[in-house]
C-alpha positions in Angstrom: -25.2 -47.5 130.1 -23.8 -45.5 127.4 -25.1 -43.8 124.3 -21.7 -43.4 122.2 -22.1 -40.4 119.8 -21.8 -40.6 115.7 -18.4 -39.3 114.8 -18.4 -35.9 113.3 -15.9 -36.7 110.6 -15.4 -39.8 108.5 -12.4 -41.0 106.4 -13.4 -41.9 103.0 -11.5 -43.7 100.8 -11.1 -41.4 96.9 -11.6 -43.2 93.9 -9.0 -42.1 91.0 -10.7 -40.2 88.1 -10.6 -42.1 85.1 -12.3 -38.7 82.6 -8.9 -37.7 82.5 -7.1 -41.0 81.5 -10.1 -41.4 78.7 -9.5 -38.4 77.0 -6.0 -38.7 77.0 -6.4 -42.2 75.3 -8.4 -40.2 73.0 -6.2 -38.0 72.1 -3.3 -40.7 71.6 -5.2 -42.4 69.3 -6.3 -39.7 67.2 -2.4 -38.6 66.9 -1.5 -42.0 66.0 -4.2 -42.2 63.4 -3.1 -38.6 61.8 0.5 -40.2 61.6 -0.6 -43.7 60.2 -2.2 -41.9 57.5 0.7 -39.7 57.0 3.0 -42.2 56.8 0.8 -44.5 54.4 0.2 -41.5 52.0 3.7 -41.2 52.1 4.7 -44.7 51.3 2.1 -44.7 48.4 3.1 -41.3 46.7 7.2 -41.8 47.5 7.5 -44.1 44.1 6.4 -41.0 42.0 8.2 -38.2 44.1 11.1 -38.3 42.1 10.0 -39.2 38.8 7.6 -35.9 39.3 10.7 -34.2 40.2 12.7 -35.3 37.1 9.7 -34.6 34.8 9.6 -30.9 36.8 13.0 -30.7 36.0 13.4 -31.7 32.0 9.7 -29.5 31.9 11.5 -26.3 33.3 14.8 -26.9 31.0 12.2 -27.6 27.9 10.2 -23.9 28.9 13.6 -22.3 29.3 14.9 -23.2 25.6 11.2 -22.2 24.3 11.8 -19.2 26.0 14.9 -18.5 24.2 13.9 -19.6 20.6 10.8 -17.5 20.8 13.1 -14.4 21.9 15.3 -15.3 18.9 12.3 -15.6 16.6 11.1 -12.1 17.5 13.9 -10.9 16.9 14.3 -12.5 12.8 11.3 -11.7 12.2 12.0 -7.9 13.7 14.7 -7.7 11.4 13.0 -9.6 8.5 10.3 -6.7 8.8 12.8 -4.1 8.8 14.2 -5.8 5.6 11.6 -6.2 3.7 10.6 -2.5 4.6 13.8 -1.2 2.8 13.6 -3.3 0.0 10.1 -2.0 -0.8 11.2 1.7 -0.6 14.3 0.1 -3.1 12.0 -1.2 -5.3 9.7 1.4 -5.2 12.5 3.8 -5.7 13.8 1.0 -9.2 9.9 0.9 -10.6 9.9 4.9 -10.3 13.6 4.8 -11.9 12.1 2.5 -14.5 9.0 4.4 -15.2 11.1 7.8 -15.7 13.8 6.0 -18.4 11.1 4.2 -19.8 9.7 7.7 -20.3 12.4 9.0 -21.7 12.9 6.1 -24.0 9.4 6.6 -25.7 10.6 10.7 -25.8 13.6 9.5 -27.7 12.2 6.8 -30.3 9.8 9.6 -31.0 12.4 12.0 -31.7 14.0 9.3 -34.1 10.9 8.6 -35.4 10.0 12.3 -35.5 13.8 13.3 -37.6 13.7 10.0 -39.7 10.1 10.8 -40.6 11.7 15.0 -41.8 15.1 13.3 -43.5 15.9 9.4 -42.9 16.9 7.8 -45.7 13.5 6.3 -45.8 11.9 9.2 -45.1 9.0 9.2 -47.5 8.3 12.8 -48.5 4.7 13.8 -46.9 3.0 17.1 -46.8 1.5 19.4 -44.1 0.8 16.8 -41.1 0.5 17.3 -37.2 3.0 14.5 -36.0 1.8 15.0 -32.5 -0.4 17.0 -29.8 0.8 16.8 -26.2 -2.0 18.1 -23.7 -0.6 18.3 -19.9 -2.7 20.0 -17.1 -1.7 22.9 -15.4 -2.6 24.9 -11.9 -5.9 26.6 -12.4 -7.7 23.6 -14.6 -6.1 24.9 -17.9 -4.5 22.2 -20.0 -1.4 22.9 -21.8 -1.1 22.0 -25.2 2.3 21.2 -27.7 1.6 20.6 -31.0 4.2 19.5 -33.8 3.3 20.3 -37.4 5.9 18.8 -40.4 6.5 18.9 -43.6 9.1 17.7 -45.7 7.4 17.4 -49.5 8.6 20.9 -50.5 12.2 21.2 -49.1 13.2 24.5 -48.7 9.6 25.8 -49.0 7.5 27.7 -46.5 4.9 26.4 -45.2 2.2 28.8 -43.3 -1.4 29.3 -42.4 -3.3 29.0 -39.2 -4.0 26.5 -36.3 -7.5 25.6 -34.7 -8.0 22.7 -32.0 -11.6 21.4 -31.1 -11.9 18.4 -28.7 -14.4 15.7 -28.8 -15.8 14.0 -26.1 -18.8 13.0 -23.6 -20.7 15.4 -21.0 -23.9 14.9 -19.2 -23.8 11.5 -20.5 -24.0 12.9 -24.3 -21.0 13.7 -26.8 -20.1 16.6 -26.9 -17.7 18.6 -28.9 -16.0 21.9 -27.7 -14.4 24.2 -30.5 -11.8 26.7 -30.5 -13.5 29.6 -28.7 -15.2 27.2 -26.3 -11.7 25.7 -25.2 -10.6 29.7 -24.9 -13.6 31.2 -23.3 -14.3 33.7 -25.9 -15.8 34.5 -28.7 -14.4 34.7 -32.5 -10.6 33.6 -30.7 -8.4 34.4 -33.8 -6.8 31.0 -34.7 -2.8 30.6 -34.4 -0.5 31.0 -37.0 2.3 28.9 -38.0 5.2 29.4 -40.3 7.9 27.3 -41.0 10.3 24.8 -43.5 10.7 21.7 -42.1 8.8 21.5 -38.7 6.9 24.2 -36.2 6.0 23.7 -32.3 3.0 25.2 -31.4 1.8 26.0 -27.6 -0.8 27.0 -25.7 -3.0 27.0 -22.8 -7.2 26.0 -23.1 -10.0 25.2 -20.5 -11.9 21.8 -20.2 -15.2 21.8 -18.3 -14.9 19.8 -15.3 -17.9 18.0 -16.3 -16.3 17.0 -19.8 -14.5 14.0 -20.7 -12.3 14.3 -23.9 -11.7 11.5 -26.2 -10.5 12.7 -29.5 -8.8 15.9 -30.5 -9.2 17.5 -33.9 -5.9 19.5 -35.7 -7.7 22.0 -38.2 -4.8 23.7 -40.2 -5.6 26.3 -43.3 -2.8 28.0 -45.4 -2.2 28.8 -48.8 -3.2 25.6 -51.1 -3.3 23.6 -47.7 -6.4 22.4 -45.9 -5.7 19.9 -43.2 -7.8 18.2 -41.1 -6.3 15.8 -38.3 -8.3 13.6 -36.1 -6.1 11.5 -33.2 -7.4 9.7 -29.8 -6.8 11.2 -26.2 -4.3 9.2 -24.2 -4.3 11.0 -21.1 -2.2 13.7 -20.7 -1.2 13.3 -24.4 -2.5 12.1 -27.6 -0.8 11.8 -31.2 -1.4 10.5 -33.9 -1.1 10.3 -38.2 -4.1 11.8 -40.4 
């Protein structure tokens, strides 16, 4: 009798792993999927690739002349400004031009007016008369004065006496008058004398308050067998006038 021993080793037969074959499949499938969807979003979108690309295109060509007209543009209107800045300083430099013959037109019709009012033809023959008083400020608040007495009645004849001003006008809200020692500062001012045929200038300097606004100016003249008293409106810097 024999008691036969269990082997000590045993052949057994290995099955293949199938994990590995699984995930593989896996992975196969999901790469196939990725490039099904690729190529359907490509067969969907292809039909607009190249219109997109011809709009691109005409859109780029369309923002490159934009570009251009706008640089031309600022540039027009660079020079238009420029333009228009010189002719402004050429008008402004025509309107002063203007003002300054227009000025001396007025300085010449009154000098007509002034000589044909002495001996025109038509000259009617008048008495003692202011024909004008000029007032034009000077440095220091003092106000210049230039007045022009005629006379052409007594040809030949002299005609003299002496000159006082007073202006009339508003201060603190009230009129206000300011006579010939007031416009001088100082008490009993001698008045000016004037002597002449045919026509005198007169000059001189007086002082305005600053607070005083002058309206009318008053000529008093007094000479032998002459009283005249001449009243004319203040125009600014000048004012003139007939009795």
């Amino acid at each position: 009798m024999s008691n036969a021993l269990p082997p000590r080793f045993m052949i057994v037969e290995r099955r293949p792993d199938r994990r590995g074959w699984r995930w593989l499949l896996l992975s196969l499938a999901w790469v196939a999927s990725v490039a099904f969807a690729w190529l359907w979003a490509s067969e969907r979108a292809a039909p607009r690739l190249g219109e997109v690309s011809v709009e691109l295109a005409e859109t780029r060509e369309r923002l490159g002349r934009q570009q251009a007209e706008l640089r031309e543009l600022r540039q027009r209107n660079a020079t238009l400004v420029r333009s228009d800045q010189i002719s402004r300083a050429a008008n402004l430099e025509v309107q002063r031009e203007l003002a300054q013959r227009e000025l001396e037109i007025g300085e010449l019709r009154e000098d007509v007016a002034f000589y044909d009012r002495l001996g025109g033809a038509n000259a009617k023959p008048r008495g003692l008369t202011v024909h004008s008083a000029k007032f034009v400020p000077e440095s220091g608040g003092t106000w210049r004065y230039v007045v022009m007495l005629t006379q052409n009645l007594n040809r030949g004849a002299i005609s003299s006496g002496r000159l006082q001003l007073s202006i009339e006008g508003v201060r603190d809200g009230k009129l206000a008058t300011l006579g010939w020692d007031d416009l001088h500062q100082r008490r009993a001012m001698p008045p000016q004398d004037y002597a002449f045929r045919y026509f005198q200038q007169l000059e001189g300097s007086v002082m305005l308050p600053p607070d005083f606004t002058p309206q009318r100016v008053r000529v008093s003249l007094r000479g032998e067998g002459a009283a005249v008293d001449q009243t004319m409106a203040w125009t600014g810097a000048s004012a003139t006038g007939d009795t």
